[in-house]
C-alpha positions in Angstrom: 0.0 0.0 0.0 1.5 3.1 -1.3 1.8 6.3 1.6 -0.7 8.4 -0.1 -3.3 5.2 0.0 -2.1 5.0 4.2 -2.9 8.7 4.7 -6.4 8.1 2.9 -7.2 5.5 5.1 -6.4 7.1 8.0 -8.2 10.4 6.6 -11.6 9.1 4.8 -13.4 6.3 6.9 -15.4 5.4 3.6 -12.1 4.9 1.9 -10.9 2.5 5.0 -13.9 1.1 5.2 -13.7 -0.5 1.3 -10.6 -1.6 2.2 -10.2 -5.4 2.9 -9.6 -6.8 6.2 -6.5 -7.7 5.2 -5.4 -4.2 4.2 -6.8 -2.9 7.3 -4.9 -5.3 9.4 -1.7 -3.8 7.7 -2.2 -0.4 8.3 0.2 1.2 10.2 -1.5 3.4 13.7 -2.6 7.0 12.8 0.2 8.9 14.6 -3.2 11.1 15.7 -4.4 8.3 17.8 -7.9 7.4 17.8 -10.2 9.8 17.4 -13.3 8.3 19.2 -15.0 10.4 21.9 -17.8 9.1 23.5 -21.1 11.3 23.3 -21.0 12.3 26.4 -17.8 14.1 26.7 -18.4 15.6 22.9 -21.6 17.5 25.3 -19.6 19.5 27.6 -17.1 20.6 24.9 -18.2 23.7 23.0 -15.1 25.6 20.8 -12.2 24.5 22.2 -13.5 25.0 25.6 -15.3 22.7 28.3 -18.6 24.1 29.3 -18.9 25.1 33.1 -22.3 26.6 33.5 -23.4 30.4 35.0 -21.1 32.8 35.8 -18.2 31.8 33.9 -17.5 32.8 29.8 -20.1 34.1 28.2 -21.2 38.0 28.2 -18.9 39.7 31.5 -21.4 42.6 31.0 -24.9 41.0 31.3 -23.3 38.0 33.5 -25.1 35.7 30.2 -23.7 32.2 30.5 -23.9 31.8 26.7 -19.9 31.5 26.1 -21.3 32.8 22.0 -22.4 36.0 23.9 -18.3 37.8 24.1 -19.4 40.8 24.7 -20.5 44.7 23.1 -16.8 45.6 21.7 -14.7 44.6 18.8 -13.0 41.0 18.2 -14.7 39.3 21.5 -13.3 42.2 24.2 -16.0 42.7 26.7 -17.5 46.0 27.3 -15.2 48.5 25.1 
């Protein structure tokens, strides 16, 4: 299997998944690791950052726990 087919595989699940089990078997790891999260953790992750309820993120000026809400100035700075 040539490097550009590896990458693929480890890229584009339909790809792997047409693969045989023989091919699959050879693959090498993904140096990424496996990318599986279980639903439960993917809910309290939200941008980069875990969700921790009221008070914290959000709006600083209205005290709004939506961490969308940044603020009233410009590029996300809170009350300019």
């Amino acid at each position: 299997m040539s490097q550009q087919d590896i990458i693929r595989a480890w890229k584009d699940e339909k790809f792997r998944n047409s693969l045989s089990e023989d091919q699959r078997s050879q693959l090498p790891e993904n140096p990424a690791g496996i990318l599986d999260m279980s639903d439960e953790s993917l809910e309290t992750i939200f941008g980069g950052a875990v969700k921790t309820g009221a008070g914290t993120g959000g709006n600083c000026c209205t005290g709004d726990p939506d961490p969308t809400h940044t603020g009233n100035g410009t590029g996300g700075n809170c009350c300019d």
